[in-house]
C-alpha positions, 0 to 999 in steps of 0.5 A: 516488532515490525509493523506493516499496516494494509489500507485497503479501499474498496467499496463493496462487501465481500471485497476484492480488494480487501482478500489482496490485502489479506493474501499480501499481509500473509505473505509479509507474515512468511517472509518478515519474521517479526511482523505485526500486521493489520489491515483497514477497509476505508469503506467502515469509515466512509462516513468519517472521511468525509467528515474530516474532508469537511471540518479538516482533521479525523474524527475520533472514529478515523484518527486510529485509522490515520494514526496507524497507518502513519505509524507503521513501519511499511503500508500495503496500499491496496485500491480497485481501480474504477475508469482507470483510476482510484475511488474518491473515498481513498483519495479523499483519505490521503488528502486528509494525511498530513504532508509529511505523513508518509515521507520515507515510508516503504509503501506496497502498491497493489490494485484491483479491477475488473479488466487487465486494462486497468493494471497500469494504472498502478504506475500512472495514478497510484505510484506519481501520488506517492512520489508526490508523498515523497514515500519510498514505494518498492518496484513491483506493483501488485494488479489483480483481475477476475482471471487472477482468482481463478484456478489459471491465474492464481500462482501468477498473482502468488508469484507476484505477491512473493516478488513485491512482499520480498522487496518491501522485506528487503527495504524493511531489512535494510537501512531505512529508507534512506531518508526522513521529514528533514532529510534527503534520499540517499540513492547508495543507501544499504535499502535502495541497494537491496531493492535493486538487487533481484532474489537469489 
């Protein structure tokens, strides 16, 4: 069983960002076989991060939420973007991570905003945090904009679900990521080599 955790943050109910996790997760379900998926709105435990941010470790509401994203074998990450970066809630909950929480884990990084000026940043906010967390982090990023709920630009956001979904079933297919807390990276490894193979 491969289990793939969404960590999803955004902070109004309905949330935008929690329907990307949902339609990501689906997708995972399609193309990895034996996926167990779960996904977690960070705006259920607002509270408790803020506690632990405090007193320095997760509360009894908070550690199943830490322990499942620490655990799963792949994180769906997905944040809406505010002023061009994420919410203090989510970065308040990795700060609460331990260092090497997320050292080798295939991470999907995907967003939410209410204009495509905000998709980039993905790539200048999102993806140096989890190069700072040393996790294997697959190359296409996931943003979606009001246009991309409408009827105009749905299958764009479906094909970018399938292209990024396929890269994290790639990684999970492979050799591991490659590496662990106390190893290091190997650039030939069978999991960087299906990543940088495009789908037949």
């Amino acid at each position: 069983m491969t289990k793939v955790v969404a960590l999803t943050s955004g902070l109004s109910e309905p949330s935008s960002s929690t329907m990307l996790g949902e339609q990501v997760l689906a997708a995972v379900r399609a193309q990895v076989p034996d996926a167990e998926t779960e996904i977690y709105s960070l705006r259920a435990y607002a509270h408790d991060v803020t506690d632990a941010m405090l007193t320095g470790f997760p509360n009894g509401n908070l550690r199943p939420v830490v322990d499942a994203v620490t655990g799963a074998d792949a994180l769906v990450v997905v944040t809406p973007i505010f002023k061009a970066s994420f919410p203090g809630l989510f970065k308040s909950f990795v700060d609460g991570l331990e260092p090497d929480a997320l050292t080798g884990k295939p991470v999907l990084l995907a967003a939410t905003g209410g204009t495509a000026r905000h998709s980039l940043a993905i790539d200048f906010a999102l993806r140096p945090l989890f190069a700072y967390l040393q996790a294997l982090v697959v190359p296409t990023g996931i943003f979606a904009s009001p246009h991309d709920w409408g009827s105009e630009g749905k299958g764009a956001l479906t094909t970018r679900i399938d292209r990024a979904v396929g890269e994290l079933a790639s990684i999970l297919g492979g050799g591991g990521s490659g590496r662990g807390p106390s190893g290091d990276f190997d650039l030939f490894s069978d999991t960087f080599l299906a990543a940088s193979r495009p789908p037949q």
